[in-house]
mmCIF file of the N, C-alpha and C atoms, coordinates in Angstrom:
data_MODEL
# 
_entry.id   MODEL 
# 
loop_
_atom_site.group_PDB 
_atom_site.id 
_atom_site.type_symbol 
_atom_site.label_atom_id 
_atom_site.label_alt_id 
_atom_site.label_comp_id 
_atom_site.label_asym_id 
_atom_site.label_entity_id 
_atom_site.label_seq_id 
_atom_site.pdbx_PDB_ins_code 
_atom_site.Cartn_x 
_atom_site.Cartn_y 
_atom_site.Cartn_z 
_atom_site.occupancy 
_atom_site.B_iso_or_equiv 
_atom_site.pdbx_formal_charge 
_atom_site.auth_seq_id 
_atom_site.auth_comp_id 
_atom_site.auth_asym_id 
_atom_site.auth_atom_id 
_atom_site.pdbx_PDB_model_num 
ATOM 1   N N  . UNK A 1 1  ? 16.300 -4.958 35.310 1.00 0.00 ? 1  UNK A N  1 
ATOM 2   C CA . UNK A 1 1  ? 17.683 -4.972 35.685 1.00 0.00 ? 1  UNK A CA 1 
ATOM 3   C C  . UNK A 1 1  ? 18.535 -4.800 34.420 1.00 0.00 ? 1  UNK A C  1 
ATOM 4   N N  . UNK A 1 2  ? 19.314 -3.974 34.760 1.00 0.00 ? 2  UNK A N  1 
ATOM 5   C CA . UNK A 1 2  ? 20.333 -3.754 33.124 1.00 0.00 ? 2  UNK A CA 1 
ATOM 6   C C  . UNK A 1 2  ? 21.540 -4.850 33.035 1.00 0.00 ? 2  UNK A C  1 
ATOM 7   N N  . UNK A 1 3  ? 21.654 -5.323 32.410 1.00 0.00 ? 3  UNK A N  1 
ATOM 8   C CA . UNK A 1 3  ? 22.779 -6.166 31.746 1.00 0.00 ? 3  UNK A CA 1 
ATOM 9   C C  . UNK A 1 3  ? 24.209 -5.366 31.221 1.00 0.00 ? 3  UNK A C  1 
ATOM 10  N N  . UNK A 1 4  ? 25.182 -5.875 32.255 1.00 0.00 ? 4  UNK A N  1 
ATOM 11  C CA . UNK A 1 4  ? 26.646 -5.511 31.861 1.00 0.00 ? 4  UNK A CA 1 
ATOM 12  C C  . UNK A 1 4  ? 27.793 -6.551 32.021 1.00 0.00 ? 4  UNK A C  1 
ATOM 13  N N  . UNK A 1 5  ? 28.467 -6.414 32.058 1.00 0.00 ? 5  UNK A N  1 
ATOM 14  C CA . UNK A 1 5  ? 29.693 -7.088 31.994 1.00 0.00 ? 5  UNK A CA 1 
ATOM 15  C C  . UNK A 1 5  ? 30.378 -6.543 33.412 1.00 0.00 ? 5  UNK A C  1 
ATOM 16  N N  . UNK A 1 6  ? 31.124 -7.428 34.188 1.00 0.00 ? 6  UNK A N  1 
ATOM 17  C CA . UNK A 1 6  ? 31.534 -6.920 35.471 1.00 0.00 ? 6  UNK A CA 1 
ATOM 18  C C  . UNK A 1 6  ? 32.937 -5.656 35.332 1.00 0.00 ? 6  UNK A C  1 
ATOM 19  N N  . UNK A 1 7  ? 33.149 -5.912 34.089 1.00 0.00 ? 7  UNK A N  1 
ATOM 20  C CA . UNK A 1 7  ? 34.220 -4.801 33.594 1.00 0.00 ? 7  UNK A CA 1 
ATOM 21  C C  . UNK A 1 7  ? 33.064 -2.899 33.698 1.00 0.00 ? 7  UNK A C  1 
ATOM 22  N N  . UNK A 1 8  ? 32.187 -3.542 32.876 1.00 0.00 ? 8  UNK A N  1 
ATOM 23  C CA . UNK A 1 8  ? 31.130 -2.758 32.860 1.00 0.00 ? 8  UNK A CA 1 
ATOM 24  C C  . UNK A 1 8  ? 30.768 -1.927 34.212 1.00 0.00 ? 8  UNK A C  1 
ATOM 25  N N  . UNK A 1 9  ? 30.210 -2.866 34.881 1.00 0.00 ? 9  UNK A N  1 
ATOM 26  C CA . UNK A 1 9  ? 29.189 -2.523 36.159 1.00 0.00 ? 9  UNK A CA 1 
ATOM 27  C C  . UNK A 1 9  ? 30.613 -1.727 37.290 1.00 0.00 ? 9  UNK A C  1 
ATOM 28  N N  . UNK A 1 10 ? 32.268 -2.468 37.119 1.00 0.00 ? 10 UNK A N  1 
ATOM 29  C CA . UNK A 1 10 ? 32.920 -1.752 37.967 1.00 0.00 ? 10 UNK A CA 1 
ATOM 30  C C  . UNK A 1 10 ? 33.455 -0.202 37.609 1.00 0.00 ? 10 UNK A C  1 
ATOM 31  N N  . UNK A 1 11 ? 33.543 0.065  36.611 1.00 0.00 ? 11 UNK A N  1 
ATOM 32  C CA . UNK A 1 11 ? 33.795 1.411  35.827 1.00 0.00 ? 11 UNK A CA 1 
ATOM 33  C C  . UNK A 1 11 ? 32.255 2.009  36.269 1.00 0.00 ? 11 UNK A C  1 
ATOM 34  N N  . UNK A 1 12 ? 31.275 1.507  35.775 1.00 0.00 ? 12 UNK A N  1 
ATOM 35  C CA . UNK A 1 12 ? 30.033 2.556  36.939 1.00 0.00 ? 12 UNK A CA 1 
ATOM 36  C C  . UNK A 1 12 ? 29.727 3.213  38.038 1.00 0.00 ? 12 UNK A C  1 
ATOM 37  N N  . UNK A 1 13 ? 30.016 1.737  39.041 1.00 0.00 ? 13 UNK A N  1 
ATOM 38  C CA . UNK A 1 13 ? 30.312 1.853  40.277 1.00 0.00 ? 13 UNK A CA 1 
ATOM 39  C C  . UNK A 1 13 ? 31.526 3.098  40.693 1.00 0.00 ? 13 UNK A C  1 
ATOM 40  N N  . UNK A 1 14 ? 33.092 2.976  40.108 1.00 0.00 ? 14 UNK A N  1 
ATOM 41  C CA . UNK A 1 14 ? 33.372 3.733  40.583 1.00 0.00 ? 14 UNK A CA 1 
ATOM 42  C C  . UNK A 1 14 ? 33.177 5.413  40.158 1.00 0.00 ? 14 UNK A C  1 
ATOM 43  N N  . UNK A 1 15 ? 32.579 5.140  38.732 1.00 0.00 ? 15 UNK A N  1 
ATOM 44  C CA . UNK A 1 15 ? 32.253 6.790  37.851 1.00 0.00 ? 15 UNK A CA 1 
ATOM 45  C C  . UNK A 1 15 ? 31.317 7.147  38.989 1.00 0.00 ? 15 UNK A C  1 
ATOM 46  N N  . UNK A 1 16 ? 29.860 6.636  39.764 1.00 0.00 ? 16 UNK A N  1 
ATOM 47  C CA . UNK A 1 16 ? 29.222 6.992  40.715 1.00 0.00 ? 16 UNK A CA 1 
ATOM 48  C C  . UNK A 1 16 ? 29.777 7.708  42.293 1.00 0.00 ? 16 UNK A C  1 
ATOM 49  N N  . UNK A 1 17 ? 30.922 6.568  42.422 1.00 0.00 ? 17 UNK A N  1 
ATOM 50  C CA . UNK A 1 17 ? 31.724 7.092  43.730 1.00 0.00 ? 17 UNK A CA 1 
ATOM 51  C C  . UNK A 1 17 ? 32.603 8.340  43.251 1.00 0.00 ? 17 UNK A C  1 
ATOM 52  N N  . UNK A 1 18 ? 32.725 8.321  42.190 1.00 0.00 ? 18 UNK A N  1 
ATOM 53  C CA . UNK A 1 18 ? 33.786 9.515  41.926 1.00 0.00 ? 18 UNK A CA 1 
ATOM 54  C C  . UNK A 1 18 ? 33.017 11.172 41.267 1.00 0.00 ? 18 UNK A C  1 
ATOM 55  N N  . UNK A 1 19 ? 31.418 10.965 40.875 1.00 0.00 ? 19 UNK A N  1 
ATOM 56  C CA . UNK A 1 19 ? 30.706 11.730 41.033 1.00 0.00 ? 19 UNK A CA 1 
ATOM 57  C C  . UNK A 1 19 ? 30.054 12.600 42.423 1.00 0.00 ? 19 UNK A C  1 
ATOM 58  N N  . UNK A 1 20 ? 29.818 11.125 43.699 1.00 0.00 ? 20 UNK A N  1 
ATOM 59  C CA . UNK A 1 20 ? 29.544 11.611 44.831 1.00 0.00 ? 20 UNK A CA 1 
ATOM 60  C C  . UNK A 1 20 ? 30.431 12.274 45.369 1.00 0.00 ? 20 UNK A C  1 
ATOM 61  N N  . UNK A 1 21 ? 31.937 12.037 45.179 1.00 0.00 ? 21 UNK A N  1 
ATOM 62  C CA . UNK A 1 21 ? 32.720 12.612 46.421 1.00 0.00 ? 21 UNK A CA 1 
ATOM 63  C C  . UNK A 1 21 ? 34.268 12.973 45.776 1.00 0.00 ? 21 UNK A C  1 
ATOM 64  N N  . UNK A 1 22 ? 34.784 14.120 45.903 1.00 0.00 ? 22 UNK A N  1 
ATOM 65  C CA . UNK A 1 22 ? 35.301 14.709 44.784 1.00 0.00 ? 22 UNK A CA 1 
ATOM 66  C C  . UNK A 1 22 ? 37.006 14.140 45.836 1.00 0.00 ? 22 UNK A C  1 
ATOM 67  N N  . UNK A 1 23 ? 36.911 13.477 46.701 1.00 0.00 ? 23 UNK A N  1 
ATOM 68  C CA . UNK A 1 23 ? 38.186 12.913 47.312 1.00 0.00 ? 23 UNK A CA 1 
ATOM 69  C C  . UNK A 1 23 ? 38.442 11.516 46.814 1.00 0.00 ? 23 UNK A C  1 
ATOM 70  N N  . UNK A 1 24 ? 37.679 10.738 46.223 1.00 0.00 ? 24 UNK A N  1 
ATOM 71  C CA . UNK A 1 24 ? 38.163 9.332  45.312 1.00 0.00 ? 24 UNK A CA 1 
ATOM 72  C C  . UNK A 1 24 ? 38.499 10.123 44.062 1.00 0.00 ? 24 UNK A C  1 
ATOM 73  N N  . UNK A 1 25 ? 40.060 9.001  43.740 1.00 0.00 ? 25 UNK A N  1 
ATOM 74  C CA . UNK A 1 25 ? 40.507 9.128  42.409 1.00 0.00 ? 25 UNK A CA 1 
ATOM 75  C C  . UNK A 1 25 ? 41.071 7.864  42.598 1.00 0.00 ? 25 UNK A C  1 
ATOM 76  N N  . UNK A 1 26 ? 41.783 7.451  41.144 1.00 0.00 ? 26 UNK A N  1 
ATOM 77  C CA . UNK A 1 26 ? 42.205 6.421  41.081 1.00 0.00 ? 26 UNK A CA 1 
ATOM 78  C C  . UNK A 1 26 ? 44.120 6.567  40.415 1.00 0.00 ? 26 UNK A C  1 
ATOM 79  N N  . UNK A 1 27 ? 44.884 5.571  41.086 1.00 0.00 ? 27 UNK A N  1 
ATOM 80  C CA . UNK A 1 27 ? 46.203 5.530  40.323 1.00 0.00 ? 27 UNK A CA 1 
ATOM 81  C C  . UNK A 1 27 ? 46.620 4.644  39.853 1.00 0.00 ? 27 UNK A C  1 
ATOM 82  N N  . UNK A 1 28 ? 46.972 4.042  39.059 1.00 0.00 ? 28 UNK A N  1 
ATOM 83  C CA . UNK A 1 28 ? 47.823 2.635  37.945 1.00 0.00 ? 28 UNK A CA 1 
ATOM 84  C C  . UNK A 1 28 ? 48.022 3.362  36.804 1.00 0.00 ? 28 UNK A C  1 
ATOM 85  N N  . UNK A 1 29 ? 48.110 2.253  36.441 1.00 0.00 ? 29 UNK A N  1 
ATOM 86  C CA . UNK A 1 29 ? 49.126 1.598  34.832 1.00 0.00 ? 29 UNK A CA 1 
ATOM 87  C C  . UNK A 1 29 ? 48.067 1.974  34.116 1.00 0.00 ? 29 UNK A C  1 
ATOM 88  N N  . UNK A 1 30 ? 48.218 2.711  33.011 1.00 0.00 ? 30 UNK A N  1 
ATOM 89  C CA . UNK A 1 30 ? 47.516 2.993  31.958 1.00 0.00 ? 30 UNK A CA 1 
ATOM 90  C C  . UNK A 1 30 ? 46.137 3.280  32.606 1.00 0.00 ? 30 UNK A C  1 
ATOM 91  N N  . UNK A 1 31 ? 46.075 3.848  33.131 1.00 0.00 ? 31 UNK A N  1 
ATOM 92  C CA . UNK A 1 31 ? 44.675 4.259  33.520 1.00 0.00 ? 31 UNK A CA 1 
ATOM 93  C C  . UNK A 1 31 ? 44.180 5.290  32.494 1.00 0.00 ? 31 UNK A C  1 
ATOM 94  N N  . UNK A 1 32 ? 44.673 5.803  31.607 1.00 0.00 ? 32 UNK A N  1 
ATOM 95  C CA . UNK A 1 32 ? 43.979 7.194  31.158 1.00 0.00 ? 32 UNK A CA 1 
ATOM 96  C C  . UNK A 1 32 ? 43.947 6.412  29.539 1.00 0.00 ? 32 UNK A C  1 
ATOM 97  N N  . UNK A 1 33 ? 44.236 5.582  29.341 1.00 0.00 ? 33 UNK A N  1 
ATOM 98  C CA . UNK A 1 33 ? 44.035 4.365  28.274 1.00 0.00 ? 33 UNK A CA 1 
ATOM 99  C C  . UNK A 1 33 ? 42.629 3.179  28.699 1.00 0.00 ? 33 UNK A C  1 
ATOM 100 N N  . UNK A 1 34 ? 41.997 3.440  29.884 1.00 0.00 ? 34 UNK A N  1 
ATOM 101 C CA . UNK A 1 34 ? 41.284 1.968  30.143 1.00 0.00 ? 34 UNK A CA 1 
ATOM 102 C C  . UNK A 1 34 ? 41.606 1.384  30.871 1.00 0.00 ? 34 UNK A C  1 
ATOM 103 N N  . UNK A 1 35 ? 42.982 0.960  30.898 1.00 0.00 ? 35 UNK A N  1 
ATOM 104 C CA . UNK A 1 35 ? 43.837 -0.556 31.404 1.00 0.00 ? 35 UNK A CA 1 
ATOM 105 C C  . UNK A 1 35 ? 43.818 -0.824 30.852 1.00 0.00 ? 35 UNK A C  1 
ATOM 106 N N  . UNK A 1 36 ? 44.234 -2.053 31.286 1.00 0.00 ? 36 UNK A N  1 
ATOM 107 C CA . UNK A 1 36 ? 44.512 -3.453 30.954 1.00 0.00 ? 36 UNK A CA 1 
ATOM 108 C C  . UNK A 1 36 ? 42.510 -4.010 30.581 1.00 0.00 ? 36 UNK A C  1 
ATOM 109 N N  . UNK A 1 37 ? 41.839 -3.545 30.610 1.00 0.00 ? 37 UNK A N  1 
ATOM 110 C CA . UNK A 1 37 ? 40.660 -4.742 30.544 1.00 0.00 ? 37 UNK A CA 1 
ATOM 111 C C  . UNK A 1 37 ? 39.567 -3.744 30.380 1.00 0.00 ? 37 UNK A C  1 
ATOM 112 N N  . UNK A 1 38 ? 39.947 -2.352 30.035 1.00 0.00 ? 38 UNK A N  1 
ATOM 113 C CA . UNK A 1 38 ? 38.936 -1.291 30.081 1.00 0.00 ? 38 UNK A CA 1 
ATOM 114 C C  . UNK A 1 38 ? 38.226 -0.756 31.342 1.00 0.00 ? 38 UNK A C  1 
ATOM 115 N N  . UNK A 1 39 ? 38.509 -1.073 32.153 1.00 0.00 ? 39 UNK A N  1 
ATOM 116 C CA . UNK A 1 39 ? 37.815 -1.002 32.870 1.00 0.00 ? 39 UNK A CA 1 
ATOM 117 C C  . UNK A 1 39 ? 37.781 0.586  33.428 1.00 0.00 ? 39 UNK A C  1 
ATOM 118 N N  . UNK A 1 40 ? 38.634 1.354  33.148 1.00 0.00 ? 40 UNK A N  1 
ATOM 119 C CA . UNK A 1 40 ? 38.697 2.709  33.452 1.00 0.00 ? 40 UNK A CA 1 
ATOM 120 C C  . UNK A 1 40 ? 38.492 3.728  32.188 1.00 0.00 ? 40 UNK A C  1 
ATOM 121 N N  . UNK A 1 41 ? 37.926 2.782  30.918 1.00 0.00 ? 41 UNK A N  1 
ATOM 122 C CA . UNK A 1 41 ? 37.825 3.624  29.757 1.00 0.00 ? 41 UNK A CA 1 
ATOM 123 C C  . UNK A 1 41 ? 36.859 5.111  30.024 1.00 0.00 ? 41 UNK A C  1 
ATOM 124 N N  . UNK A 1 42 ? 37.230 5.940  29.697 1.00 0.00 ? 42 UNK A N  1 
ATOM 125 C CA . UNK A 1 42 ? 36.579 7.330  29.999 1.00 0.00 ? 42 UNK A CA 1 
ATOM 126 C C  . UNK A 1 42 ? 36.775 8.123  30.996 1.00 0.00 ? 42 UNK A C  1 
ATOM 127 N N  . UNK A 1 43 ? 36.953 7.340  31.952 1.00 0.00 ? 43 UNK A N  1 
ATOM 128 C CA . UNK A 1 43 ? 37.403 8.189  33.589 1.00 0.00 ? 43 UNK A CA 1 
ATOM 129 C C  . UNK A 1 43 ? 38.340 9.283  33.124 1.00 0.00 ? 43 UNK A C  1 
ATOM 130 N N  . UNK A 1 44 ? 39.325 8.823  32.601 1.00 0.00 ? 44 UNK A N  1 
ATOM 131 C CA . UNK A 1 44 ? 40.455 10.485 32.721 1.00 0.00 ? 44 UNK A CA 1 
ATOM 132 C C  . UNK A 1 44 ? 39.949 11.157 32.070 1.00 0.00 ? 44 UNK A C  1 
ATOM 133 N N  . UNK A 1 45 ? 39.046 11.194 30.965 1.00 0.00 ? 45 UNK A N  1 
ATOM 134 C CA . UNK A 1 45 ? 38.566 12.051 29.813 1.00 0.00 ? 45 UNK A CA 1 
ATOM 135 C C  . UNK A 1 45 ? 37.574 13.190 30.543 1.00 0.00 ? 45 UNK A C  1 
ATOM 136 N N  . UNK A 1 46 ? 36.658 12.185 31.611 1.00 0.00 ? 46 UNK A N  1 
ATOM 137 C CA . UNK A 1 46 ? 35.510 12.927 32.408 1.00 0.00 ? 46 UNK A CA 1 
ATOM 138 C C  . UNK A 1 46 ? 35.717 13.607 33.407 1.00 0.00 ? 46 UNK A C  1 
ATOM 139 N N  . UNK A 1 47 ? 36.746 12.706 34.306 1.00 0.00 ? 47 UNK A N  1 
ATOM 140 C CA . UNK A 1 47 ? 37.528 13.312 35.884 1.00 0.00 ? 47 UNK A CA 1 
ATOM 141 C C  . UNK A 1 47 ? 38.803 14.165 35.890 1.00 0.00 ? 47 UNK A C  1 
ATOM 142 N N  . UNK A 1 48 ? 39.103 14.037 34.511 1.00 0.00 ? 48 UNK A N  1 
ATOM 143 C CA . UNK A 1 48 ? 40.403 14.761 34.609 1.00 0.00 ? 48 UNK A CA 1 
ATOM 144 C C  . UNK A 1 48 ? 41.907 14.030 35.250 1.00 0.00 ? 48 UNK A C  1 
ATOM 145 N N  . UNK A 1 49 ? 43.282 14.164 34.403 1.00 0.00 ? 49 UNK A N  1 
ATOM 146 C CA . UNK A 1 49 ? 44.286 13.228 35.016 1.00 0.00 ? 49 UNK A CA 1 
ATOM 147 C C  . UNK A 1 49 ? 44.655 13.604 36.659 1.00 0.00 ? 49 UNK A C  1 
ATOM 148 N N  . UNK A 1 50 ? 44.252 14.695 37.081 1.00 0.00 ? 50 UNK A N  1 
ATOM 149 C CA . UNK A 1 50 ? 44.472 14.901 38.698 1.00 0.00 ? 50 UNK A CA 1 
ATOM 150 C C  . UNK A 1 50 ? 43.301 13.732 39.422 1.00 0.00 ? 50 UNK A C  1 
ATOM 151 N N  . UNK A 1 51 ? 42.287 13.454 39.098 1.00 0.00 ? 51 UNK A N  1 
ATOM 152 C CA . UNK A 1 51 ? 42.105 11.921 39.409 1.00 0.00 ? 51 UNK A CA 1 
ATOM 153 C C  . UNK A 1 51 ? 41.733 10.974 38.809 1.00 0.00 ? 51 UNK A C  1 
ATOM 154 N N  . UNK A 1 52 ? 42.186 10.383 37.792 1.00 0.00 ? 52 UNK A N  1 
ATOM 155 C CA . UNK A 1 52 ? 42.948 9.057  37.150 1.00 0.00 ? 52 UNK A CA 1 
ATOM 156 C C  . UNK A 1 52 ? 44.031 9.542  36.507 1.00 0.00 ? 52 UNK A C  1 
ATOM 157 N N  . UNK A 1 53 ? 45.028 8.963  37.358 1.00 0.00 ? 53 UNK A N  1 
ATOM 158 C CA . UNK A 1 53 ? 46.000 9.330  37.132 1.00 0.00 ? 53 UNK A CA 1 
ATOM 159 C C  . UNK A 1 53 ? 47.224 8.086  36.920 1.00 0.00 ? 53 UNK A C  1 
ATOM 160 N N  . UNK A 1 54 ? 47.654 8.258  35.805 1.00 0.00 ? 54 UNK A N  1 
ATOM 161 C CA . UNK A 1 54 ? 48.695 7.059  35.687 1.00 0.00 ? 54 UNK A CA 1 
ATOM 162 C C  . UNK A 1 54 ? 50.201 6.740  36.021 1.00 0.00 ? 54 UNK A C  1 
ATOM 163 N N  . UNK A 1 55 ? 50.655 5.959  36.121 1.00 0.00 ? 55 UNK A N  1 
ATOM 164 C CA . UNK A 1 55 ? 51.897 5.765  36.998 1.00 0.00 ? 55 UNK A CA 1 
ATOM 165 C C  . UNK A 1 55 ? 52.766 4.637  36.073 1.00 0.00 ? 55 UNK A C  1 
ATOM 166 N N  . UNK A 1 56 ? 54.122 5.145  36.349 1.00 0.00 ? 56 UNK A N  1 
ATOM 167 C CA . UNK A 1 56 ? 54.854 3.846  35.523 1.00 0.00 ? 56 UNK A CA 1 
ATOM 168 C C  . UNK A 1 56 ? 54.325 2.230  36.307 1.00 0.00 ? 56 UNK A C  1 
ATOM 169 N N  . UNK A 1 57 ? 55.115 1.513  35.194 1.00 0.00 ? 57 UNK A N  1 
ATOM 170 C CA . UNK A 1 57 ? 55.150 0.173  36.257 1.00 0.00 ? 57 UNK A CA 1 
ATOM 171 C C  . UNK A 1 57 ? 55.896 -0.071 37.500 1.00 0.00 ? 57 UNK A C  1 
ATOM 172 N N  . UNK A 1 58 ? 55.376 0.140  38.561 1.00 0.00 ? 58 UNK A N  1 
ATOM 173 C CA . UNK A 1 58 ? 56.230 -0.280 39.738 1.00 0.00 ? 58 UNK A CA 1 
ATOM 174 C C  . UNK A 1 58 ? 55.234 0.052  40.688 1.00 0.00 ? 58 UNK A C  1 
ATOM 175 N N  . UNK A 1 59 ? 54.896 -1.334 41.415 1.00 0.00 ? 59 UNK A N  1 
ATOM 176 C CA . UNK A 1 59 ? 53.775 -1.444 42.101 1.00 0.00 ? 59 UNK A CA 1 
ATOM 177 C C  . UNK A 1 59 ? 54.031 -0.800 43.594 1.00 0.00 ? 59 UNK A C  1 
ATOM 178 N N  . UNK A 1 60 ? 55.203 -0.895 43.791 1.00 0.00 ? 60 UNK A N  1 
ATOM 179 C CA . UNK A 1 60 ? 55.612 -0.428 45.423 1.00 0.00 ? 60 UNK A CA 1 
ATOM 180 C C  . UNK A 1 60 ? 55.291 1.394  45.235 1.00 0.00 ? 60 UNK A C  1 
ATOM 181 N N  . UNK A 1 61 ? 55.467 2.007  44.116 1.00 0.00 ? 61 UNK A N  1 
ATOM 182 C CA . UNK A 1 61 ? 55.210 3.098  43.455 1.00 0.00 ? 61 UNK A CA 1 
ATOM 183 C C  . UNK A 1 61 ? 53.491 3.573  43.652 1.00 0.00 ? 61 UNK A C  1 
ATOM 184 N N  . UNK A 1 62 ? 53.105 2.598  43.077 1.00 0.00 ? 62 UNK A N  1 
ATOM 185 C CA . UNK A 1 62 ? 51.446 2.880  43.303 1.00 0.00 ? 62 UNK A CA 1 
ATOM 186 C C  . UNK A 1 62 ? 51.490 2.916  44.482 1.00 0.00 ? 62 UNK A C  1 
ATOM 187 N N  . UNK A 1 63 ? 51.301 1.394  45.199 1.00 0.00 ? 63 UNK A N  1 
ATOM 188 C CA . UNK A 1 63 ? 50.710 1.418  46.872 1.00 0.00 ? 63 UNK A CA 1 
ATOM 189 C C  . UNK A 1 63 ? 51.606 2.659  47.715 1.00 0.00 ? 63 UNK A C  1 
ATOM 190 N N  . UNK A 1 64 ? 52.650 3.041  47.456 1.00 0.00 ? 64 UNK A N  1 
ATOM 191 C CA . UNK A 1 64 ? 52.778 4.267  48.658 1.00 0.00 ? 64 UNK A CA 1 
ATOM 192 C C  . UNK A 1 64 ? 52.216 5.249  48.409 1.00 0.00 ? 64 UNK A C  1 
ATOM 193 N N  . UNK A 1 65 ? 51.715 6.031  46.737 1.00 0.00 ? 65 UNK A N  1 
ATOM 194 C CA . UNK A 1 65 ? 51.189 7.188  46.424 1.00 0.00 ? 65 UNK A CA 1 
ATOM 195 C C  . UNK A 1 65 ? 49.665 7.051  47.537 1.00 0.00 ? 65 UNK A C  1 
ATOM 196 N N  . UNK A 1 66 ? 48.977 5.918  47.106 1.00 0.00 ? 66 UNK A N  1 
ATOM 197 C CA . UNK A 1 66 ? 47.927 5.610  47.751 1.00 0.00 ? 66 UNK A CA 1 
ATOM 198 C C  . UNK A 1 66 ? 47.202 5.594  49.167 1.00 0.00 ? 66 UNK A C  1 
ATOM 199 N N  . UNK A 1 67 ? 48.514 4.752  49.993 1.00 0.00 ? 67 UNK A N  1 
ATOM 200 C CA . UNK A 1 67 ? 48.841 5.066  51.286 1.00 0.00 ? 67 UNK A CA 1 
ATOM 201 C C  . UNK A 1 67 ? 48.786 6.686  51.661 1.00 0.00 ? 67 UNK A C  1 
ATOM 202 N N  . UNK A 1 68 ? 49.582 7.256  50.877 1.00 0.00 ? 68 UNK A N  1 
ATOM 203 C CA . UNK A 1 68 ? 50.166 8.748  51.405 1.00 0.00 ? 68 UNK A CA 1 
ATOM 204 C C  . UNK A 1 68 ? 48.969 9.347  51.141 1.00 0.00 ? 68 UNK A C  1 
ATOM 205 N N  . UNK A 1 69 ? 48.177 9.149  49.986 1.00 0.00 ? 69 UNK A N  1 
ATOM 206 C CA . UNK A 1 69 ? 47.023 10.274 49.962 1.00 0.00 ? 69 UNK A CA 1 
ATOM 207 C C  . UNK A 1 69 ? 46.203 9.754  50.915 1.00 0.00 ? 69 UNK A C  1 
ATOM 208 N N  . UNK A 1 70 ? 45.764 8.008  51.302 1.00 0.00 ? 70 UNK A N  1 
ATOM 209 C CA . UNK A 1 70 ? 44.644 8.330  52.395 1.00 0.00 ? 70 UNK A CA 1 
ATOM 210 C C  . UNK A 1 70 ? 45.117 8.597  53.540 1.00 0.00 ? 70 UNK A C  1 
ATOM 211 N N  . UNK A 1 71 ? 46.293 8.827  54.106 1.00 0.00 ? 71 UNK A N  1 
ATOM 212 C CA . UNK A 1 71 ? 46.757 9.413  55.324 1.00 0.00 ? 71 UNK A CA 1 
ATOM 213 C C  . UNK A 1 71 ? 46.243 10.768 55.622 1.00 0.00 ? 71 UNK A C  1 
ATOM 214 N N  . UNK A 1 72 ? 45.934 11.445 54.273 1.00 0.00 ? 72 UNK A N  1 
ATOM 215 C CA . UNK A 1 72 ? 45.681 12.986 54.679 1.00 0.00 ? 72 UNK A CA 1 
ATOM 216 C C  . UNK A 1 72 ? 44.116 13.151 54.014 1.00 0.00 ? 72 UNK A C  1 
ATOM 217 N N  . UNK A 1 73 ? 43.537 12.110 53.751 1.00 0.00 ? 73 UNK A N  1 
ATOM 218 C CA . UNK A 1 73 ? 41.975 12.343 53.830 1.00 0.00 ? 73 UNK A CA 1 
ATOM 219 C C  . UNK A 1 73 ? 41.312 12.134 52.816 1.00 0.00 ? 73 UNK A C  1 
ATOM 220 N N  . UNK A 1 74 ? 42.056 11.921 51.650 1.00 0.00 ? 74 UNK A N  1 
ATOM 221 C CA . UNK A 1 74 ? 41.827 11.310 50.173 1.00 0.00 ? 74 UNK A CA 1 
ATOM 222 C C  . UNK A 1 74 ? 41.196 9.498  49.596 1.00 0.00 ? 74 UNK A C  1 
ATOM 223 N N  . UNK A 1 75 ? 40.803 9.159  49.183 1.00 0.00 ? 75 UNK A N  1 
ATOM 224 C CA . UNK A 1 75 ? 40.242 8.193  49.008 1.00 0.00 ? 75 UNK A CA 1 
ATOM 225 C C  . UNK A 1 75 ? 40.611 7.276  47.530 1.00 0.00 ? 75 UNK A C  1 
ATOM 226 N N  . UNK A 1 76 ? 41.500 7.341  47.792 1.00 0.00 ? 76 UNK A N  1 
ATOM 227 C CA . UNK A 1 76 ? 42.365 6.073  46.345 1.00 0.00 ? 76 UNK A CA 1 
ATOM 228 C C  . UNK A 1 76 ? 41.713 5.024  46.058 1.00 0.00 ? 76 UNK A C  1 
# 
């Protein structure tokens, strides 16, 4: 069993979901920096900013982008 850090193992998890299926991406705050806790370190570099894509601060901002893309078949 490999040893990670749950910061670790969730940046895998989603690099895997975002390898299988080219409709998950992700949107927040500094995403193309890591975050806040790394946890997205590399994603924009690998997936490109069309999915990790970053957003000012304003959370009502995120959750509707999110909403609106899975309405039409996208996976946020």
């Amino acid at each position: 069993m490999v040893k990670m850090t749950f910061v670790e193992a969730s940046r895998e998890a989603l690099r895997e979901m975002m390898q299988a299926d080219e409709t998950v991406w992700c949107v927040g705050e500094d995403l193309g920096r890591g975050s806040v806790f790394g946890q997205y370190l590399g994603l924009q570099d690998e997936f490109g900013p069309d999915r990790v894509a970053d957003t000012p601060i304003s959370e009502a901002a995120i959750m509707g982008a999110a909403f609106g893309a899975a309405m039409v078949g996208t996976r946020p």
